[in-house]
KOLFIKE-357094 format. One record per residue (C-alpha): residue in three letters; x, y, z. Coordinates in steps of 0.1 Angstrom, whole numbers, plus 2048, in hexadecimal, padded with zeros to 3 digits. Layout:
N
res,X,Y,Z
ALA,X,Y,Z
...
This chain:
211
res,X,Y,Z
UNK,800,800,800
UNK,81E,816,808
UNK,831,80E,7E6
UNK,810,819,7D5
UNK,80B,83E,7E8
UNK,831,846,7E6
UNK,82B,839,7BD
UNK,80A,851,7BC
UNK,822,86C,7CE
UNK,83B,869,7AD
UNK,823,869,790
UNK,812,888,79A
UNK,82E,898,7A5
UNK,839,88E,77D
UNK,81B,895,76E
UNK,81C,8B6,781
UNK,840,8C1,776
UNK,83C,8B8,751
UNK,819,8CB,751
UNK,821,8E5,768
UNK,7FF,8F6,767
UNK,80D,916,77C
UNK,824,91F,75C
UNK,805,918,744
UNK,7F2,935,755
UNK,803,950,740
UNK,7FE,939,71D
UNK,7DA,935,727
UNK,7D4,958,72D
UNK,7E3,963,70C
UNK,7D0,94E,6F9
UNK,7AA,954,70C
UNK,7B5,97A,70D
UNK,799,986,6F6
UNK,782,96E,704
UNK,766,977,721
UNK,769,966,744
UNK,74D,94A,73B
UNK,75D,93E,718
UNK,781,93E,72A
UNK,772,926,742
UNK,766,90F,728
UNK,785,910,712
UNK,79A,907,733
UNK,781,8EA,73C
UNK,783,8DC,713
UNK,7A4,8DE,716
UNK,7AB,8CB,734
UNK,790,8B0,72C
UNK,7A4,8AD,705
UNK,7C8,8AD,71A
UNK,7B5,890,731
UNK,7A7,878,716
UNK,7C2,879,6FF
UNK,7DA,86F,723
UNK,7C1,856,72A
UNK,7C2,845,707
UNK,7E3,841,705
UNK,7E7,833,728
UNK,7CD,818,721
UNK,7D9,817,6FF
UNK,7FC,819,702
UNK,806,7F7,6FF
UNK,7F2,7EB,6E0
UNK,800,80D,6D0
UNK,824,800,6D7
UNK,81C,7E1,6C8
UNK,80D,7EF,6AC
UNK,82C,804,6A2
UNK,843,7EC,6AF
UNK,84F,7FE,6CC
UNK,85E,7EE,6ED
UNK,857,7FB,70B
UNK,87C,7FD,712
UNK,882,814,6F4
UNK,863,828,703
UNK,877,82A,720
UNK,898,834,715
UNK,887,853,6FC
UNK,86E,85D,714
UNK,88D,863,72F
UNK,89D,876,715
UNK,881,889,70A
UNK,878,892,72C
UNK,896,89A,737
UNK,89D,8B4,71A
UNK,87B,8C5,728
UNK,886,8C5,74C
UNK,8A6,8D2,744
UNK,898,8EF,72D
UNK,880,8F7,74A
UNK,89F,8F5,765
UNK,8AD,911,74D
UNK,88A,926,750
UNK,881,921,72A
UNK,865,911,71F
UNK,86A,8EF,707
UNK,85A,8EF,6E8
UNK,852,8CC,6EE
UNK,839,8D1,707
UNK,835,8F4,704
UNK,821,906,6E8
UNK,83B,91F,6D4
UNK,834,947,6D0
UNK,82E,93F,6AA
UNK,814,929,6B2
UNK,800,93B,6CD
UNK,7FE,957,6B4
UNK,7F2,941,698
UNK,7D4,931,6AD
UNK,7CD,956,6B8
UNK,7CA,966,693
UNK,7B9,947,688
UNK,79F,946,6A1
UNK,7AA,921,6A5
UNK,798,907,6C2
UNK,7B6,914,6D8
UNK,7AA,8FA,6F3
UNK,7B3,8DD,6E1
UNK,7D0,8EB,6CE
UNK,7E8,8FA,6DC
UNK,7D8,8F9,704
UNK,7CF,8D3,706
UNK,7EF,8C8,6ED
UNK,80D,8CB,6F1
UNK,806,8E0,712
UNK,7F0,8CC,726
UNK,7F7,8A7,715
UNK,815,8AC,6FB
UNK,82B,890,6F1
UNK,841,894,719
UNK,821,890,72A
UNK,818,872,712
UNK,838,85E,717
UNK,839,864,737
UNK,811,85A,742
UNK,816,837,727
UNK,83A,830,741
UNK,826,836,764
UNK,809,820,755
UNK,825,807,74B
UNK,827,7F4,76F
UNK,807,7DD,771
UNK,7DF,7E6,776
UNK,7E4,7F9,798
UNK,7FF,812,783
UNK,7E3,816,764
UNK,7CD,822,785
UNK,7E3,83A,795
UNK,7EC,848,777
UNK,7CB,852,768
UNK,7BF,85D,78A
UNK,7DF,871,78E
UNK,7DC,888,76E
UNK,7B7,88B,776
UNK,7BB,89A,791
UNK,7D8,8AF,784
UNK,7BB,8BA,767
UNK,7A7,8C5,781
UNK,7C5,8DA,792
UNK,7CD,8E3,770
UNK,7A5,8F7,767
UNK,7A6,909,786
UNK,7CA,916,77E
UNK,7BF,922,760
UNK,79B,92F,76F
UNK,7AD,945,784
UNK,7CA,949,774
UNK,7CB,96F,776
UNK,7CC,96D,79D
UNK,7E2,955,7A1
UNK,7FB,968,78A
UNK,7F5,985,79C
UNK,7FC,974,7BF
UNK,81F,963,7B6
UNK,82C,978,79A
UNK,846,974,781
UNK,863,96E,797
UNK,84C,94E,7A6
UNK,83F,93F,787
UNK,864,93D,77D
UNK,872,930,7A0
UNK,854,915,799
UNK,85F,90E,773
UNK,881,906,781
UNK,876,8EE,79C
UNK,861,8DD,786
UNK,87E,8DA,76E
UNK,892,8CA,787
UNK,875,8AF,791
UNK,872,8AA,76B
UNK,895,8A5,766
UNK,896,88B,783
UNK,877,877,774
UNK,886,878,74F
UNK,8A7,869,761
UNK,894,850,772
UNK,882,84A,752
UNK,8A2,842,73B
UNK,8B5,82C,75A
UNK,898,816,756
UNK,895,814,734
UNK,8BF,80B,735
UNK,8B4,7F3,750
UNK,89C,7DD,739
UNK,8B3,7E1,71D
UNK,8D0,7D1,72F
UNK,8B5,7B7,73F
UNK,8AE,7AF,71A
UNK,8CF,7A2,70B
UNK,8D9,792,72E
């Protein structure tokens, strides 16, 4: 029971880094800023919901989606630790990865074309890009009880997530700039840590394999 709250304690506290809804606010804000109160609600609840189903089909489907492409789990492993390391490192450095971070370009595109700005860029790559992806499809990778904690774990790390954005304009206010960037970092360095993690057990099963 321990093993299985101290596991529930890592994959939100991954899910969390790699998502980082604090440094979303100001992405969020920029793209509802022509928008009233009401429709900025409902594009931060579509957007979450998206970032959740797309998570939660890939963690139920993750392995028949390996098979399909021919994937091992071990080679998930090993470029998922990369992957997520780059991230955490670019975060540890207060920038903000193109991976799993919308660029400039783009936010300005969805803005002139009056694009679905929930779905694209809010719910991927921000909320569930390719990081956040890897990362769900490894925590789901241990056995029923993992599939569990992890769908659980980034629900309720949606749920964080809407009411970050809902009042995103006060919490902004309350830490400032100098915050949100002390919070970047930290997350960077939790990110970092998981990507590590990530990669040592993909090196793991890769040794296992040819002994």
């Amino acid at each position: 029971m321990l093993d299985l709250i101290i596991y529930s304690g890592i994959v939100f506290l991954g899910f969390m880094a790699i998502m980082n809804p604090i440094a979303g606010i100001s992405i969020f804000l920029t793209l509802t800023s022509s928008e009233n109160e009401e429709e900025a609600r409902k594009i931060a609840y579509k957007s979450v919901l998206a970032a959740f189903i797309i998570v939660f089909v890939f963690v139920i489907a993750g392995h028949l989606i390996l098979k399909i492409f021919g994937i091992s789990l071990t080679a998930l492993r090993l470029t998922g630790g990369i992957l997520v390391g780059i991230i955490g490192y670019d975060m540890l450095q207060g920038y903000n990865s193109n991976v799993s971070k919308p660029s400039t370009e783009t936010i300005n595109k969805s803005m002139e074309e009056e694009a679905n700005v929930a779905y694209a860029p809010l719910a991927t790559p921000l909320l569930a890009g390719p990081g956040v992806i890897i990362t769900a499809m490894n925590f789901a990778s241990k056995g029923l009880p993992s599939v569990f904690i992890t769908i659980v774990s980034f629900a309720v790390l949606c749920l964080i997530t809407y009411y970050c954005f809902v009042f995103g304009k006060k919490i902004k206010q309350a830490l400032g700039t100098s915050s949100l960037k002390v919070i970047t970092r930290m997350m960077g360095l939790i990110l970092a840590v998981v990507g590590m993690q990530m990669f040592i057990e993909g090196i793991y099963d890769a040794i296992k394999g040819f002994v």
